[in-house]
C-alpha positions in Angstrom: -151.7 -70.5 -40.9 -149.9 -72.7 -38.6 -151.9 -71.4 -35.7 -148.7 -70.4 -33.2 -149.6 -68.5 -30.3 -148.2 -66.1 -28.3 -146.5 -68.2 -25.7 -145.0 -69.9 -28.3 -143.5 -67.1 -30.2 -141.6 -66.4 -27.0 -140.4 -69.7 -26.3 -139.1 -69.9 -30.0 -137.4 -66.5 -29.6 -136.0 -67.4 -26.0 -134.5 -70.6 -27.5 -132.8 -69.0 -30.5 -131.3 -66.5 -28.1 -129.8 -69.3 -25.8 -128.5 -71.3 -29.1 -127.9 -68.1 -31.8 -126.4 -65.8 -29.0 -127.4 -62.5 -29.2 -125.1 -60.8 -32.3 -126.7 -63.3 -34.4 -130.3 -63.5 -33.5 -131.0 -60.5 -35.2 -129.6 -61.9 -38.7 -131.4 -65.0 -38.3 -134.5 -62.8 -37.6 -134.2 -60.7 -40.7 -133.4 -63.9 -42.9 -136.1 -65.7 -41.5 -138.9 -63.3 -42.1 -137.5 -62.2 -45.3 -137.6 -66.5 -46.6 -141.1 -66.4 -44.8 -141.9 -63.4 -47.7 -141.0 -65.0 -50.4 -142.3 -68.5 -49.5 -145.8 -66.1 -48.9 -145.5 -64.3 -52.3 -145.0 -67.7 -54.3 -148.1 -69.1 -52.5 -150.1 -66.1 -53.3 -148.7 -65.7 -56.8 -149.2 -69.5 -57.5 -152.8 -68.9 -55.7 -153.7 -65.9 -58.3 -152.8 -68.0 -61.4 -154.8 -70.4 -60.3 -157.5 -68.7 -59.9 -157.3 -66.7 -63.2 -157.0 -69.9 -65.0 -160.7 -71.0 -63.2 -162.3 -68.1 -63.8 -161.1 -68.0 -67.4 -162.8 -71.7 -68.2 -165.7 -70.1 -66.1 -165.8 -68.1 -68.9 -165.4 -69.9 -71.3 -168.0 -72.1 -70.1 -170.6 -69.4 -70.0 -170.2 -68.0 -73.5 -169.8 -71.3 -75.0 -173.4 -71.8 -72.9 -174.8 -68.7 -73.9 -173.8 -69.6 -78.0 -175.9 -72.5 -77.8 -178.6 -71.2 -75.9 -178.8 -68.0 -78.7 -178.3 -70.2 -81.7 -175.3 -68.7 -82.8 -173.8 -72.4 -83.5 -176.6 -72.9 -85.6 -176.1 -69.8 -87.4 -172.3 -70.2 -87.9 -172.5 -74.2 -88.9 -175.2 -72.8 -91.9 -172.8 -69.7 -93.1 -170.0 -72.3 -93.2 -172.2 -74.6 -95.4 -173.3 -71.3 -97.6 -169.5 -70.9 -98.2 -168.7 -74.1 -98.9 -171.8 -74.2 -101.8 -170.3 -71.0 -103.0 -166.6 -72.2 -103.4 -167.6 -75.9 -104.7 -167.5 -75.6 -108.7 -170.5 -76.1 -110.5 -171.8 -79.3 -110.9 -173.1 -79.2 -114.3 -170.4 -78.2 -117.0 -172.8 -77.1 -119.2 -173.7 -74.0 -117.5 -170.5 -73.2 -116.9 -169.9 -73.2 -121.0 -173.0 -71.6 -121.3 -171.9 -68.8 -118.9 -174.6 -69.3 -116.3 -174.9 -69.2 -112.8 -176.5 -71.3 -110.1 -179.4 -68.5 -110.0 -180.0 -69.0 -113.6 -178.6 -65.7 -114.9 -176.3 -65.8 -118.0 -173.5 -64.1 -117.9 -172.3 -61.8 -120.9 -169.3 -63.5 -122.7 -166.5 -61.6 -123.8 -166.3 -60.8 -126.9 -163.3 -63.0 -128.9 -162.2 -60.0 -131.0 -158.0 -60.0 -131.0 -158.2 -56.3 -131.1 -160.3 -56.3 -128.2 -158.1 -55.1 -125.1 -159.3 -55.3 -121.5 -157.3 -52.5 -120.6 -158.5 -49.9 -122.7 -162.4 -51.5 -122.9 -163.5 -48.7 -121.1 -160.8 -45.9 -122.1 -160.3 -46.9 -125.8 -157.9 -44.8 -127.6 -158.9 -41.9 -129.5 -156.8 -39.6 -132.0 -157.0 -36.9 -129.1 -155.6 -39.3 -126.1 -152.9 -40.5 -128.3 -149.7 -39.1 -127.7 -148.1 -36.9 -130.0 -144.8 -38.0 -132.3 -141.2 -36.6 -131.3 -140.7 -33.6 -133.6 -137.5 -34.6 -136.2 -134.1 -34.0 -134.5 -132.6 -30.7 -136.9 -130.6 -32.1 -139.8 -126.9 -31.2 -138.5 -124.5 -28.8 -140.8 -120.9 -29.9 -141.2 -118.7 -27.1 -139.1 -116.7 -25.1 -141.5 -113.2 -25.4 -141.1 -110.9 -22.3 -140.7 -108.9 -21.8 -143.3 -105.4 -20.9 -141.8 -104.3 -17.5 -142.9 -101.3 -16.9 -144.7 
């Protein structure tokens, strides 16, 4: 990295003895090397990121390539239009009085009958399903009263 030799090493180490002493070259060792660490994981971490964030536009590169080159932008551009024809109202508002589609089909009309529920259409009531009346509560006597005995 900073291409220090050897020789140099020692030279560094002999002059931090002369000016550190020696109870406090061995701290200043530790601290160095463990600032050196961090300083070597931010680079590396910093490094990685990077790296990710290429390779992910890589990516993104490639399949945007390989879309165009399979037609699938074609494909999506026309389902988007499909949609967009089947969500616009019609045009004419005849047919839509008249009940018909854009194929050309009719559609059956409800019927306008009052009676006519749509939740019982296709379960009407019958005298079987209807539920039965509450039976008449018992016509309650008055208690007698105890006549006191003499």
């Amino acid at each position: 990295m900073f291409d220090i030799g050897f020789f140099e090493l020692v030279l560094i180490g002999v002059v931090g003895l002369l000016v550190l002493g020696p109870e406090r070259l061995p701290h200043a060792v530790r601290m160095g090397s463990a600032y050196l660490g961090k300083i070597r994981r931010a680079v590396s971490s910093v490094r990685e990121e990077f790296e990710r964030e290429v390779n992910m536009q890589e990516m993104q590169q490639r399949i945007k390539q390989q879309m165009a080159d399979t037609g699938l932008d074609e494909a999506r551009q026309s389902l988007q239009d499909l949609k967009k024809q089947v969500e616009a109202p019609t045009s004419a508002p005849n047919k839509a009085a008249l009940g018909e589609n854009s194929i050309g089909g009719g559609l059956p009309q409800a019927s306008q009958d009052p009676h006519d529920d749509p939740d019982t259409r296709h379960n009407p009531t019958a005298p079987e399903n209807e539920a039965e009346p509450l039976p008449e509560p018992a016509a309650e006597t008055a208690p007698e009263k105890d006549t006191p005995k003499a």
